[in-house]
C-alpha positions as YAML, in Angstrom:
chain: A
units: angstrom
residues:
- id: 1
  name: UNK
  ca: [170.27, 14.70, 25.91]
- id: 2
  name: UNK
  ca: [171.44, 13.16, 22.68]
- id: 3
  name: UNK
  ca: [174.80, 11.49, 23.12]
- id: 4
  name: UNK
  ca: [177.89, 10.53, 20.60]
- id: 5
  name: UNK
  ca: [180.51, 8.34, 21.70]
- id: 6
  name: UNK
  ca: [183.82, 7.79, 20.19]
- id: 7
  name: UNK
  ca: [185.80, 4.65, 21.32]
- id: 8
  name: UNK
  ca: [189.66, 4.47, 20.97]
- id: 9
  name: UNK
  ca: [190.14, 1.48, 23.01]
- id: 10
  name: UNK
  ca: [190.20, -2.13, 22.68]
- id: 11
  name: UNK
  ca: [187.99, -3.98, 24.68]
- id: 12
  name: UNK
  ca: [191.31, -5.98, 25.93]
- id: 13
  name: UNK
  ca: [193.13, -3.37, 26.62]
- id: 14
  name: UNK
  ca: [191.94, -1.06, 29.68]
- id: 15
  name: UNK
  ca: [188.74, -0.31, 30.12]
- id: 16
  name: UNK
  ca: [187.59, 2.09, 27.90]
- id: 17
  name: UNK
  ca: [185.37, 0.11, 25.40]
- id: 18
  name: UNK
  ca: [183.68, -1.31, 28.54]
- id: 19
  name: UNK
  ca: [183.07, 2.02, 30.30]
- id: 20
  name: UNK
  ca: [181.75, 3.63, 26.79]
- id: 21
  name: UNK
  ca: [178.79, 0.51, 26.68]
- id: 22
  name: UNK
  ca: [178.10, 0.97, 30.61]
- id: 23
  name: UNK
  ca: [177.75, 4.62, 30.31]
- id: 24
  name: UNK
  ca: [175.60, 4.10, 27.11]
- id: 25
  name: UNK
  ca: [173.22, 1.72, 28.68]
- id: 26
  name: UNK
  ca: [173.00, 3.98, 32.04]
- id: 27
  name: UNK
  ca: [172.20, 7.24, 29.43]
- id: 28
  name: UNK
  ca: [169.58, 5.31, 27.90]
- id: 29
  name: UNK
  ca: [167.98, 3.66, 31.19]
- id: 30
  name: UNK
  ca: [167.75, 7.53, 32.15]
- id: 31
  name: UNK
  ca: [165.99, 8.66, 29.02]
- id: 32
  name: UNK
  ca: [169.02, 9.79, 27.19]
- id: 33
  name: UNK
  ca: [169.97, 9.02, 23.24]
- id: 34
  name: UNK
  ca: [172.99, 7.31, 21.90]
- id: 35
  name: UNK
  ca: [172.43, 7.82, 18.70]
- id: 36
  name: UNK
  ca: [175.98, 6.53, 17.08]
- id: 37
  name: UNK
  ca: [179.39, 5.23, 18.93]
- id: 38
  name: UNK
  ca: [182.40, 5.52, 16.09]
- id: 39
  name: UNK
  ca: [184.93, 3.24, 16.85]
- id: 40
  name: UNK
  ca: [188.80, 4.99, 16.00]
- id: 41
  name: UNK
  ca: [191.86, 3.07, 15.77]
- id: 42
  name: UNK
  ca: [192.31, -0.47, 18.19]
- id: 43
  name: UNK
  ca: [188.42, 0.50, 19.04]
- id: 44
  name: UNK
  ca: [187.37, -1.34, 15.60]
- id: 45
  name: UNK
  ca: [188.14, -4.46, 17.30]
- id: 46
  name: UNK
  ca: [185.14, -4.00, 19.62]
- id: 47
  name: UNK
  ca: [183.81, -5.22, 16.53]
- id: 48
  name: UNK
  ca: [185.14, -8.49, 15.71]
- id: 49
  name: UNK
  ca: [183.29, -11.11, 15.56]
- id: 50
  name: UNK
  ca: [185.93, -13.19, 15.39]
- id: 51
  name: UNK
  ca: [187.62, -12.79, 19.07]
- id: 52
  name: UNK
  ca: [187.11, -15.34, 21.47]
- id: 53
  name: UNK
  ca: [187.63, -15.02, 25.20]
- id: 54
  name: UNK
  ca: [188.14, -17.11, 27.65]
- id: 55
  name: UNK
  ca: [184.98, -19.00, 29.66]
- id: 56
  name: UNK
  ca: [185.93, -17.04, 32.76]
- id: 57
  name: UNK
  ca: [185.89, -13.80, 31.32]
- id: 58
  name: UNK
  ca: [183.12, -11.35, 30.30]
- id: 59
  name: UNK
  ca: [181.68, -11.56, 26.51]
- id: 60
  name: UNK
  ca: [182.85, -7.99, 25.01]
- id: 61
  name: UNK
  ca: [180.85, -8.25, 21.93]
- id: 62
  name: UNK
  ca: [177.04, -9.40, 23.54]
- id: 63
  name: UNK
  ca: [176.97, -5.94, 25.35]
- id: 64
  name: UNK
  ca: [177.20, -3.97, 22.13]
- id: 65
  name: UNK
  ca: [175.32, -5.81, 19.68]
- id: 66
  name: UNK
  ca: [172.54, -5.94, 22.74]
- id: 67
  name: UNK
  ca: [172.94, -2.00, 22.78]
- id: 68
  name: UNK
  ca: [172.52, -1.54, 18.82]
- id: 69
  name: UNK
  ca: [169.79, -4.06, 18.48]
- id: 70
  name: UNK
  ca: [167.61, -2.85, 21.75]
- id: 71
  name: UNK
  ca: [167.80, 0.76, 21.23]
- id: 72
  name: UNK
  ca: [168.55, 1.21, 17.29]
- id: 73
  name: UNK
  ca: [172.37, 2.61, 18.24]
- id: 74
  name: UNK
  ca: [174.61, 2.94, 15.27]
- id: 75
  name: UNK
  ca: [178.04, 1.19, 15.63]
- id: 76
  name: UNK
  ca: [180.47, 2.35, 13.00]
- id: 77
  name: UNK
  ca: [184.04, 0.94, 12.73]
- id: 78
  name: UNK
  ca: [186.37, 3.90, 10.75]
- id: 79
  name: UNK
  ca: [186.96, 2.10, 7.42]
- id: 80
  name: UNK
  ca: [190.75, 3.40, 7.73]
- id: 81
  name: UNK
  ca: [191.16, 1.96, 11.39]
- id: 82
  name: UNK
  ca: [189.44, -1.24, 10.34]
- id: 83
  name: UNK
  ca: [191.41, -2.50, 6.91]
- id: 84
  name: UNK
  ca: [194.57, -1.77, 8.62]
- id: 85
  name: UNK
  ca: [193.40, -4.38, 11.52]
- id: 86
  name: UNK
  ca: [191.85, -7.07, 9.20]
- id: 87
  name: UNK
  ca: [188.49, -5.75, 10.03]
- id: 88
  name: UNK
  ca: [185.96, -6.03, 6.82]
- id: 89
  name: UNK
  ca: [182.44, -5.92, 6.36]
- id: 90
  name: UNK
  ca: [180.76, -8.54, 3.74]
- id: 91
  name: UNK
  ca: [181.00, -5.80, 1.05]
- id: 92
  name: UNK
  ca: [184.86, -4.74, 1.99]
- id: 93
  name: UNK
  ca: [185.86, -8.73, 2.35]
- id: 94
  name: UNK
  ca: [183.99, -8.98, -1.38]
- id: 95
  name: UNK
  ca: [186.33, -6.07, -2.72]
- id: 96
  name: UNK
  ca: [189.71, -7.27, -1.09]
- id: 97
  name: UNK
  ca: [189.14, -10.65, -1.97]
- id: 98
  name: UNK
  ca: [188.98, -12.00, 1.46]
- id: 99
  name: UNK
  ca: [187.28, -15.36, 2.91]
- id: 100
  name: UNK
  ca: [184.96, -13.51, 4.42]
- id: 101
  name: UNK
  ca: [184.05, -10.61, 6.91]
- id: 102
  name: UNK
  ca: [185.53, -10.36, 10.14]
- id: 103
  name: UNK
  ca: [183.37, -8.02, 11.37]
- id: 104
  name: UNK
  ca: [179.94, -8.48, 13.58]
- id: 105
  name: UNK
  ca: [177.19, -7.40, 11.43]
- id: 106
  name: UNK
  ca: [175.55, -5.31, 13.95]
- id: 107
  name: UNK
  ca: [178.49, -3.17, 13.19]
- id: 108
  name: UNK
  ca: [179.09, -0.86, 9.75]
- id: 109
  name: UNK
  ca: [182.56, 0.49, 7.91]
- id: 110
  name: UNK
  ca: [182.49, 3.71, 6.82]
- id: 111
  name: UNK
  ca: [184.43, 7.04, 7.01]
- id: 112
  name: UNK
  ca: [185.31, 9.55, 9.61]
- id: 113
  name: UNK
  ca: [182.16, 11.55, 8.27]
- id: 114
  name: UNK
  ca: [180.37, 10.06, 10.16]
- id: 115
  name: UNK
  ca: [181.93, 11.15, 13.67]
- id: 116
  name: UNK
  ca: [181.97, 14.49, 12.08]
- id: 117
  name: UNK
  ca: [178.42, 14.04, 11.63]
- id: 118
  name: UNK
  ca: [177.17, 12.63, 15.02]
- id: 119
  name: UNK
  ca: [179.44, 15.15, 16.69]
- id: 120
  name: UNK
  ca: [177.63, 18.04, 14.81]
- id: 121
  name: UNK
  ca: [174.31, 16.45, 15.55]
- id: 122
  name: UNK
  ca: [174.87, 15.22, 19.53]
- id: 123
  name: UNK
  ca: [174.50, 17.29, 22.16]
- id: 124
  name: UNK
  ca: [177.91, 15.95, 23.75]
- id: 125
  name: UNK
  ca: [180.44, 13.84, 22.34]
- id: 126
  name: UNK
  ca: [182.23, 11.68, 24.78]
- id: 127
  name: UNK
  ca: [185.60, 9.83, 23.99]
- id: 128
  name: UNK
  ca: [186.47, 6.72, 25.71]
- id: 129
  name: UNK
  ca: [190.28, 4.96, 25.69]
- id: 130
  name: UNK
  ca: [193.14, 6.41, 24.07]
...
């Protein structure tokens, strides 16, 4: 089965970005596809490469870019979502005139296309947070 996942959640608030990279790694152990998880609203921040937690808690970021790099698993931060929450690729830091990007690289910006897309495309689209 061919999975899409759509994460509303930031990864310190509930659980929901948590339980969407769990359920992603269990679907793939069992010979499922993720083939894109499209982060919505305070979901970008899964993204940030900038957070940093505290020794005694869990790294939120490792999971994910583990999960995109392992199985080829498309991470796309909404471009809308993102600006609004400082989060910029190299290209989107370049065009505001910003320091730099504040988003992981294993992560892209881009429009709500492409949840349109991987819905149309995935067997099931799951939505985690909200």
């Amino acid at each position: 089965m061919n999975y899409a996942l759509l994460v509303l959640s930031a990864p310190v608030s509930g659980h929901g970005a948590r339980t969407a990279v769990r359920f992603a790694q269990r679907a793939i152990a069992r010979g499922h596809r993720i083939e894109r998880v499209f982060f919505l609203d305070e979901g970008v921040s899964t993204g940030s490469q900038v957070a940093v937690f505290p020794q005694d808690e869990e790294d939120r970021l490792a999971p994910w870019i583990e999960l995109a790099r392992q199985h080829d698993v498309e991470l796309v931060l909404c471009i809308s979502s993102a600006l609004k929450r400082g989060m910029l690729d190299a290209a989107e830091a370049d065009r505001f005139d910003r320091p730099g990007p504040t988003a992981h690289p294993a992560f892209v910006i881009s429009g709500l296309g492409q949840l349109v897309d991987a819905a149309a495309s995935a067997d099931r689209l799951l939505t985690f947070g909200g």
